[in-house]
C-alpha positions as CSV (number, residue, x, y, z in Angstrom):
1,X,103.1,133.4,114.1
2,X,102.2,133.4,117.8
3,X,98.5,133.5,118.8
4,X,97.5,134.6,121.7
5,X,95.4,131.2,122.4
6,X,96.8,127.7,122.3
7,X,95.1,127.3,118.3
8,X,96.9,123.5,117.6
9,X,95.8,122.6,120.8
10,X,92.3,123.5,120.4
11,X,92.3,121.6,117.2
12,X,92.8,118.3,118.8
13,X,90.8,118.6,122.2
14,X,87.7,120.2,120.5
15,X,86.2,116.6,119.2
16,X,87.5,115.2,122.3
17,X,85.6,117.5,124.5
18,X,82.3,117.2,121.8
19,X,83.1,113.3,121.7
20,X,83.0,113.0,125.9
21,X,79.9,115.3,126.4
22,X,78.0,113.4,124.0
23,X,79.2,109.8,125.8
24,X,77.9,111.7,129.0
25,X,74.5,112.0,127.4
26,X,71.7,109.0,127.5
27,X,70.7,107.7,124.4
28,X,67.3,106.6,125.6
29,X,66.7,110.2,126.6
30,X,68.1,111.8,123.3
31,X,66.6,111.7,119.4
32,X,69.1,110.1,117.4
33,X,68.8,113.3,114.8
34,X,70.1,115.2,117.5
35,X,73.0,112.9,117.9
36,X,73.7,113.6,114.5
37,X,73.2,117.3,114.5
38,X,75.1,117.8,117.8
39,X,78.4,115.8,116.0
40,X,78.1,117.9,113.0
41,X,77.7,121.1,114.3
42,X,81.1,119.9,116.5
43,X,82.9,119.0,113.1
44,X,81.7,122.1,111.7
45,X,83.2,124.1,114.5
46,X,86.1,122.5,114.5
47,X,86.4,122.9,110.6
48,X,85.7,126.8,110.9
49,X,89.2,126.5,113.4
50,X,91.1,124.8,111.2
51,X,90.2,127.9,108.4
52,X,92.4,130.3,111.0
53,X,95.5,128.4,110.3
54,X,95.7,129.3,106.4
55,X,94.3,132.6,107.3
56,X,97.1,133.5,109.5
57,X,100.0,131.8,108.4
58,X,102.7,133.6,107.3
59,X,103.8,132.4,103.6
60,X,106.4,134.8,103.4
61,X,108.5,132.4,106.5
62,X,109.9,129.4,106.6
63,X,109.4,126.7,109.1
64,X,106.3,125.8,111.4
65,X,104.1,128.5,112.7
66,X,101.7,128.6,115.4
67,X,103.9,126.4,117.7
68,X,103.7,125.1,121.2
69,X,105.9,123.6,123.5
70,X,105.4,121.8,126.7
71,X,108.1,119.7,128.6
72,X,106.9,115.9,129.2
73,X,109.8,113.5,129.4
74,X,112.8,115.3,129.7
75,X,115.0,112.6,130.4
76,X,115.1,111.9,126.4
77,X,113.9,115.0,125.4
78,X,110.4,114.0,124.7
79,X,107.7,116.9,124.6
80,X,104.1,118.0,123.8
81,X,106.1,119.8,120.7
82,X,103.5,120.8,118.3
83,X,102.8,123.3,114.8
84,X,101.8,123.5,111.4
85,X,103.3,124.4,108.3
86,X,102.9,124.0,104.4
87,X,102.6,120.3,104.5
88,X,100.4,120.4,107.7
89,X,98.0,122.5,106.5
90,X,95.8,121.6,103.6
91,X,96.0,118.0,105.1
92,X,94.5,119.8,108.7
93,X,91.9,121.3,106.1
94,X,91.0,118.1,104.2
95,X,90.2,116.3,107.9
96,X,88.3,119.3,109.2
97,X,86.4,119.1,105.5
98,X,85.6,115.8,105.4
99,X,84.6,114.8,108.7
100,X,81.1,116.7,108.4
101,X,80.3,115.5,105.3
102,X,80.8,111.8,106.9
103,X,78.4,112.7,109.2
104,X,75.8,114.3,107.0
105,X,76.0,111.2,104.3
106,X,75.4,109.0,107.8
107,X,71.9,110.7,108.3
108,X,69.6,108.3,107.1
109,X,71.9,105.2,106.8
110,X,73.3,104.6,110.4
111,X,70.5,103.5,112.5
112,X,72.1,101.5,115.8
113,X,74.4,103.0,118.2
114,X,74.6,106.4,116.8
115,X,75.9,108.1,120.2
116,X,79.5,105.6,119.6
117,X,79.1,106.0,115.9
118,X,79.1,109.7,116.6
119,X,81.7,109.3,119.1
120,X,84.7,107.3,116.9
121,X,84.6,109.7,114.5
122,X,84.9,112.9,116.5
123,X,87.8,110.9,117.9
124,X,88.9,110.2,115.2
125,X,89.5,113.8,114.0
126,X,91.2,114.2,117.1
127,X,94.0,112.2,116.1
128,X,94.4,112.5,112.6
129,X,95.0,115.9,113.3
130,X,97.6,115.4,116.4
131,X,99.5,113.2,113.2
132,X,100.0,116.4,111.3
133,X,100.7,119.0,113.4
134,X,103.4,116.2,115.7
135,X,107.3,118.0,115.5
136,X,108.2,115.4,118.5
137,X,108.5,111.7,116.6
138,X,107.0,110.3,119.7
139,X,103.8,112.6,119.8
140,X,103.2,111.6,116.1
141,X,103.8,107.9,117.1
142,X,101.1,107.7,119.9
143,X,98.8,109.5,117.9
144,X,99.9,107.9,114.4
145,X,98.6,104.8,116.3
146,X,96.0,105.8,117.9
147,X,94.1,106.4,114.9
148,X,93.5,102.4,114.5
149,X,91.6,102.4,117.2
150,X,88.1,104.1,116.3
151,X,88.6,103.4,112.5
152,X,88.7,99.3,113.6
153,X,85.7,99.9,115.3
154,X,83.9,102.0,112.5
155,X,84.1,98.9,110.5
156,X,83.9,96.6,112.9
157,X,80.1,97.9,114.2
158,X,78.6,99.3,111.2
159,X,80.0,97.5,108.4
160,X,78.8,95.2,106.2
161,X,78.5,91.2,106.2
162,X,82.1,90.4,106.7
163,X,83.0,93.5,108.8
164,X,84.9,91.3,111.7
165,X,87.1,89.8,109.1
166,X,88.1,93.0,107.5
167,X,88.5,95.2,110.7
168,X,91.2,92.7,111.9
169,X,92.7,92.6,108.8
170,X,93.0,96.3,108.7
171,X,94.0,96.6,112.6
172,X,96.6,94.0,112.3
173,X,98.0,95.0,108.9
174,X,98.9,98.2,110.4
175,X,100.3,97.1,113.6
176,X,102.3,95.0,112.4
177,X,104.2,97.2,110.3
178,X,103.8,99.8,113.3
179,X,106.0,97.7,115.9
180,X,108.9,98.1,113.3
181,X,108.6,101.1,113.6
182,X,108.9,101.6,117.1
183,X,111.8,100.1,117.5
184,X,113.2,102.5,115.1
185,X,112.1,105.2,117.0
186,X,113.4,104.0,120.5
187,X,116.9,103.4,118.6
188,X,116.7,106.9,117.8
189,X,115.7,108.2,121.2
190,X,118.5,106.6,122.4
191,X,121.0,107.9,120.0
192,X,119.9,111.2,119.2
193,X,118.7,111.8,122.6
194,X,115.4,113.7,121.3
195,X,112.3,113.1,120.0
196,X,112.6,116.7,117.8
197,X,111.8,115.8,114.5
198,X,114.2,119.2,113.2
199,X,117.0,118.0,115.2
200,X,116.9,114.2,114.2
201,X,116.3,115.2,110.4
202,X,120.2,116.9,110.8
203,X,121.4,114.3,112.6
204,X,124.0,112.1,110.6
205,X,123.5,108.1,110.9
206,X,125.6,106.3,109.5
207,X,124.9,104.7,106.1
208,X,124.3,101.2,107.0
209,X,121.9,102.0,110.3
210,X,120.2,104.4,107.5
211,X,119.0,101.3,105.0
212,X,117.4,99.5,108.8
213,X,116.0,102.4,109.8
214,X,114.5,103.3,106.5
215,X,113.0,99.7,106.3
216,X,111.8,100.1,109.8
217,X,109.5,103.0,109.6
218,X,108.6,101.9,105.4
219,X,106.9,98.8,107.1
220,X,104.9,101.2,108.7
221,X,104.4,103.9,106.0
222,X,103.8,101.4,102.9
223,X,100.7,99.8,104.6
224,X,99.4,102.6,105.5
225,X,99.4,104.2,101.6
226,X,99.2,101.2,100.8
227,X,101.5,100.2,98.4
228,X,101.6,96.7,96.5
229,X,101.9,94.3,98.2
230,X,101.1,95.2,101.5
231,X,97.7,96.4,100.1
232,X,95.4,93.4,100.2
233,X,93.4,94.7,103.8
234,X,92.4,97.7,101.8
235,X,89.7,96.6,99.4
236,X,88.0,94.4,102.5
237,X,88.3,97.3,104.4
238,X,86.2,99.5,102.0
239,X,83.7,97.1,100.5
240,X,82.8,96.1,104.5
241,X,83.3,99.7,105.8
242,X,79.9,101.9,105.7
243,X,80.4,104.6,103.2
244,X,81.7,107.2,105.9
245,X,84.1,105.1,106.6
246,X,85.2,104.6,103.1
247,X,85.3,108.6,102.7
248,X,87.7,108.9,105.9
249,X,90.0,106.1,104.7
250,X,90.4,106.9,101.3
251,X,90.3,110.5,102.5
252,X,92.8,110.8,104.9
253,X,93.6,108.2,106.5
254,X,95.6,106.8,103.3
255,X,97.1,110.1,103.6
256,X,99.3,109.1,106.6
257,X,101.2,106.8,104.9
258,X,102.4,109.4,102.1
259,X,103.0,111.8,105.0
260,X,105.0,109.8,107.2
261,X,107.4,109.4,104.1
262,X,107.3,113.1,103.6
263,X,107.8,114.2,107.5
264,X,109.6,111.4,108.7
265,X,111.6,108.8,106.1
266,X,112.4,111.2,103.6
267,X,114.3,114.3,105.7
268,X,115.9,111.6,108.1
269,X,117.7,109.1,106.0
270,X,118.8,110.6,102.8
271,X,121.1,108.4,101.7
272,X,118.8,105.3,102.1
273,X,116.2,107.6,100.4
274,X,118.1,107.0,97.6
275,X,119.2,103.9,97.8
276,X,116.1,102.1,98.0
277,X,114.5,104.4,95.2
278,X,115.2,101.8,92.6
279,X,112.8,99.7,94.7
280,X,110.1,102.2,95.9
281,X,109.9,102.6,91.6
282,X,109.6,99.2,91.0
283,X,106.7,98.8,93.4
284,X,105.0,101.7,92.5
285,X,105.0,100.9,89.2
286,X,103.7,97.8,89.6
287,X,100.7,99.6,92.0
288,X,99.8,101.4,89.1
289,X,99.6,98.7,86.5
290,X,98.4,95.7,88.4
291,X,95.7,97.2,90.5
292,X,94.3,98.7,87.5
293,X,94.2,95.7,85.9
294,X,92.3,94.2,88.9
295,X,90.1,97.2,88.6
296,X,88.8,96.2,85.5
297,X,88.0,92.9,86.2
298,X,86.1,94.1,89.2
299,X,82.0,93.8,89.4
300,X,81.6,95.5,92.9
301,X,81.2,99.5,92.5
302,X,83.4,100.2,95.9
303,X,86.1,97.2,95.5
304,X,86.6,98.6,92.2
305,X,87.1,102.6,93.4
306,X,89.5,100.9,96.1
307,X,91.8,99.2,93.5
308,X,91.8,102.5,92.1
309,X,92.9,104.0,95.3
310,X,95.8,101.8,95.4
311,X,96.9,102.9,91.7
312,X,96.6,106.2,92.7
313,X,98.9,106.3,95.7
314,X,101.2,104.8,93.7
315,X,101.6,108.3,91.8
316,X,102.1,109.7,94.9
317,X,105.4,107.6,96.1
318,X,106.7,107.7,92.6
319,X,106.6,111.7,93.1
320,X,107.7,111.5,96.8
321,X,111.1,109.5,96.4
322,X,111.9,111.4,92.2
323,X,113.3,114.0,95.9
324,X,112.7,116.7,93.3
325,X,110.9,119.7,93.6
326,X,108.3,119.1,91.0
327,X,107.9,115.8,92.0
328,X,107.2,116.1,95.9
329,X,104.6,119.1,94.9
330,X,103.3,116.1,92.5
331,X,103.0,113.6,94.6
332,X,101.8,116.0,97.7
333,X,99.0,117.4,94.8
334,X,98.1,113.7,94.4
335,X,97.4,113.0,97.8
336,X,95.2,116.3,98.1
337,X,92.9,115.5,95.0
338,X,92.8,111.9,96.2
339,X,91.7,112.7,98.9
340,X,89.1,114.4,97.5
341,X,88.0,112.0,94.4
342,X,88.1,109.3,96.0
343,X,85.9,110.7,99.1
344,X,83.4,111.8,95.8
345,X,83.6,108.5,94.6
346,X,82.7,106.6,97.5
347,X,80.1,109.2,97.9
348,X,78.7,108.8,94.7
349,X,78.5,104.6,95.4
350,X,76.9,105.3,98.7
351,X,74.4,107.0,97.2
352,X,73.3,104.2,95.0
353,X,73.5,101.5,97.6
354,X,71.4,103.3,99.8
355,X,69.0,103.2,97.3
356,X,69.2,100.1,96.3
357,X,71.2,97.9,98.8
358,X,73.6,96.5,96.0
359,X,76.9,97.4,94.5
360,X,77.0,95.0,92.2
361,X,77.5,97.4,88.6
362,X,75.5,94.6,86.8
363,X,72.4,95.6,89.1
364,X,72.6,99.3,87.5
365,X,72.1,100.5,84.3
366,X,70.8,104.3,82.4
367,X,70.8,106.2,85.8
368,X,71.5,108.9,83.6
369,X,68.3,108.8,82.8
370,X,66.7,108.9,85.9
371,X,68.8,110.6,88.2
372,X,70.7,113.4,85.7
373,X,72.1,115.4,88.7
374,X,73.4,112.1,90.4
375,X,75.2,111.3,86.8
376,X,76.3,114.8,86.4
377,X,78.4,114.8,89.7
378,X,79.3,111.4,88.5
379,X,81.2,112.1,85.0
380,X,82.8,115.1,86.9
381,X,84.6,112.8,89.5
382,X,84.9,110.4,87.3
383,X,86.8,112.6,84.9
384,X,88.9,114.7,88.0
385,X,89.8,110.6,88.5
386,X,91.3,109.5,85.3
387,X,93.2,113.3,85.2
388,X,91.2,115.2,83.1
389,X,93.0,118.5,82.1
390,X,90.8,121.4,84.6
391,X,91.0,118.8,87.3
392,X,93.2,118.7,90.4
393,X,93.5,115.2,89.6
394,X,95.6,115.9,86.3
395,X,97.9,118.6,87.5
396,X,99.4,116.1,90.3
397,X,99.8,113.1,87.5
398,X,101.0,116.0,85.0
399,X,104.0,116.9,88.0
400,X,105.0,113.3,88.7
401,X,105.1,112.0,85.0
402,X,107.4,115.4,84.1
403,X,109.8,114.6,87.0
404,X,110.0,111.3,86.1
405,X,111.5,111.9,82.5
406,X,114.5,113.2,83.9
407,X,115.4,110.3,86.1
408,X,113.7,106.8,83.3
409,X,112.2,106.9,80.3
410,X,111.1,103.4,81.4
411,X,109.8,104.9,84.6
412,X,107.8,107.7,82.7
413,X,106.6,104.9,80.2
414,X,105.0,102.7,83.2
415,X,103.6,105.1,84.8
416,X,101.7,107.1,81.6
417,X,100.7,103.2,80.9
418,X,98.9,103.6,84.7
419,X,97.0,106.5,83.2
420,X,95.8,105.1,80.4
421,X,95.0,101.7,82.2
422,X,92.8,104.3,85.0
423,X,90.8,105.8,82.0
424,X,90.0,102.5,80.6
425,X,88.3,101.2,84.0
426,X,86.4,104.2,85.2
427,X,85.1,104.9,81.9
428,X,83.7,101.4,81.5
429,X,82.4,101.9,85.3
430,X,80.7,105.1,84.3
431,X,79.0,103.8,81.1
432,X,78.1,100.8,82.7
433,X,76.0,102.3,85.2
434,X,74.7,105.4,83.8
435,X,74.3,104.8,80.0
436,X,72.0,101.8,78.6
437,X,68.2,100.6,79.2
438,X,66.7,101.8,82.0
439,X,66.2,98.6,84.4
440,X,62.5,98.8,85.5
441,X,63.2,98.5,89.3
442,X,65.6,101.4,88.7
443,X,62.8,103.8,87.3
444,X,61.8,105.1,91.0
445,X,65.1,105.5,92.2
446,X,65.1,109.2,93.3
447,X,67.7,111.5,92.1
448,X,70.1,113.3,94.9
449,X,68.7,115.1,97.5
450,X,69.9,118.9,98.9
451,X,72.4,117.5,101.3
452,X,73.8,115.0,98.6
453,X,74.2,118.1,96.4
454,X,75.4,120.6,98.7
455,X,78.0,118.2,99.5
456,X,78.8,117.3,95.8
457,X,78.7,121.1,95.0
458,X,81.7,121.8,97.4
459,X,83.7,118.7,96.2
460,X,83.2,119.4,92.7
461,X,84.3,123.8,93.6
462,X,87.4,122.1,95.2
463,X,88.3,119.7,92.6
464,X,87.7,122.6,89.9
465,X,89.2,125.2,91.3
466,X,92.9,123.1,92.2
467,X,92.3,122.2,88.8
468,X,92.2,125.8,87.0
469,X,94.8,127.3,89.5
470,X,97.0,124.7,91.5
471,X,99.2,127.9,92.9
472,X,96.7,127.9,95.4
473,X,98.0,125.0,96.9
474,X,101.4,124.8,95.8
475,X,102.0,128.4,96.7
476,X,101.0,127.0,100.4
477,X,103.4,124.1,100.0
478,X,106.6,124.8,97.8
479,X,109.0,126.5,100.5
480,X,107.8,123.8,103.3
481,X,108.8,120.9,100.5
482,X,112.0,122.8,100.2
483,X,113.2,123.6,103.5
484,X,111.6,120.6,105.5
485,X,112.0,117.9,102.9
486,X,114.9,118.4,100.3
487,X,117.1,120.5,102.4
């Protein structure tokens, strides 16, 4: 569907234009509130947009929609080539949703240099969505890149004790598996003569460049999920990141990882897709068992939820590389109720800390009783976390674990063991915290306020609603799957 105005386009630039007028503006001359307000009334905006492209689209055709097409570099064929379809879409919506609720949960707690604070994660949007509406590999490089940028500084200025350590870790984690990957993609620039990601998904390499090229760009892709054992910057990068930054990166930005299989690895090299499958199994699987296990033994709140993340992901490759139907829709579920869980969850420990100052579970105990709505929100996402059937969370597992019986019984047993393993460590986090004697410097901690639950009311509709009636999202996403991924 053609609009008459450049939509895509106006996606991306809109927090770039909100990010630049607010650097033009002086701080000394400006309340910090109205920082604040000014960002989130840009996010909100911009979310609003984003609500045109399901609106419009046209379910009833295959391919993207709302394209646009400007010549850059034509020597190799390389172009501003942008759109959206099934796959773009809810992850376009699940930016656009979260990025206001980082700013609201930012109100009281960011205090220094809220102008760049502000700034990085207007910018931030910006590029995460130039990721998923790329259809030139070159387009989703520079942005797939660029997204480093403000998320190292997120961490790096407002994080916690150790934030230096951790934002290096993150930034050269993902670099370093990124430069792999450019390679790849100047190989096929020079081969294919195009940066079109339709045209190089039917071009035939041969099987051996196939297995290279696969590795290449699943250096880049599996630290980004991350899966085991490229996964050791992500629980630094939580347990220093300020809680916003923890909602974008289990959000989203984990999200680009599973994407890049889905977009790029997957439609371009099917025969190494299956030839490393044995392997992407075996690491999956052990993602889902060994993080959890880690998970229990954890005693910080958010280091805990990020080991969690990691098993959770690992759903998502297992139903990404079964290349059937029902498991792609699983795994692409997965990464759409993770990305809303885990935003919750973080959330819901960011509430607490800002309380309190601690994440330590030991330090809490019988919040139930004194904050009931907090504890409320809590065993919801909790539950929507360890699958729960009426959650989105269980209908992704459900798809994943069904494909999976028709390719291992061992694979199905491993990962059903995950499940259980999941249960075990957020139910011991949730009775830990909420359940038990009151401690007596806990007695005056306030229960959530009417942004908390405004924000926890829409999580919990979303999570609820996927949950009851999943055909709203895999109604959006089953023909893209077919046609752009196991075609």
């Amino acid at each position: 569907m053609n609009f008459s105005f450049p939509i895509i386009t106006l996606l991306i630039l809109t927090p770039v234009i909100g990010a630049i007028t607010l650097s033009l503006t002086k701080s000394d001359q400006i309340n910090k509130k109205t920082i604040l307000l000014a960002g989130l009334w840009i996010s909100i905006g911009e979310f609003l947009l984003s609500l045109l492209l399901p609106v419009f689209y046209d379910k009833s055709k295959n391919g993207y929609q709302f394209i646009e097409f400007h010549t850059w570099f034509e020597q190799f064929d390389i172009n501003y080539y942008v759109g959206v379809d099934g796959i773009s879409i809810p992850l376009i919506l699940l930016t656009t949703f979260l990025i206001p609720i980082c700013l609201l949960c930012s109100w009281n707690s960011i205090k220094k240099r809220v102008k760049e604070y502000v700034i990085y994660f207007l910018l931030l949007e910006s590029f995460i969505i130039g990721v998923f509406v790329s259809i030139d590999i070159v387009i989703f490089y520079v942005f797939f890149e660029s997204v480093l940028i403000p998320m190292f500084l997120i961490i790096g200025i407002w994080g916690g004790e150790n934030r230096v350590y951790a934002s290096f870790k993150f930034f050269l984690y993902t670099l370093a598996g990124s430069v792999l990957m450019l390679l790849a993609i100047i190989y096929i620039l020079i081969t294919v003569q195009t940066g079109n990601i339709d045209i190089i998904k039917n071009f035939n390499f041969d099987e051996s460049i196939q297995l290279v090229l696969f590795l290449c760009f699943f250096a880049s892709f599996a630290v980004k999920v991350p899966m085991f054992p490229f996964h050791t910057w992500l629980p630094d990068a939580h347990v220093q990141a300020p809680t916003s930054g923890s909602v974008i990166l289990a959000g989203v930005l984990l999200k680009l990882g599973g994407y890049g299989f889905l977009r790029l690895s997957i439609p371009f090299f099917d025969f190494a897709s299956i030839y490393f499958q044995p392997f992407i199994f075996t690491l999956s699987c052990i993602a889902i068992t060994y993080t959890s296990i880690v998970a229990l033994r954890q005693e910080d709140m958010k280091k805990m939820i990020a080991y969690s993340s990691v098993a959770h992901m690992g759903f998502v490759t297992i139903g990404l590389f079964t290349l059937t139907q029902d498991g792609v829709n699983g795994g692409y579920f997965q990464m759409i109720s993770h990305g809303l869980v885990s935003a919750a969850l973080f959330l819901i420990v960011g509430v607490v800390y800002e309380r309190k100052h601690s994440r330590s579970i030991a330090d809490y105990s019988g919040l139930a009783n004194t904050m009931p709505k907090y504890s409320a929100f809590f065993m919801l996402f909790m539950l929507a976390s360890v699958g729960l059937p009426g959650t989105s969370g269980f209908v992704g597992e459900f798809l994943v674990i069904l494909s999976t019986i028709k390719i291992s019984i061992y694979l199905t047993i491993f990962t059903a063991v995950g499940v259980v393993v999941g249960a075990a460590y957020m139910l011991l986090l949730y009775k830990n915290i909420n359940f038990g004697q009151v401690n007596n410097n806990l007695k005056e901690m306030k229960d959530l306020n009417f942004i908390e639950i405004s924000y926890f009311t829409i999580i919990s509709i979303m999570v609820v609603v996927l949950g009851i009636y999943p055909k709203l999202l895999l109604k959006l996403v089953d023909a893209s799957i077919s046609l752009s991924v196991l075609s």
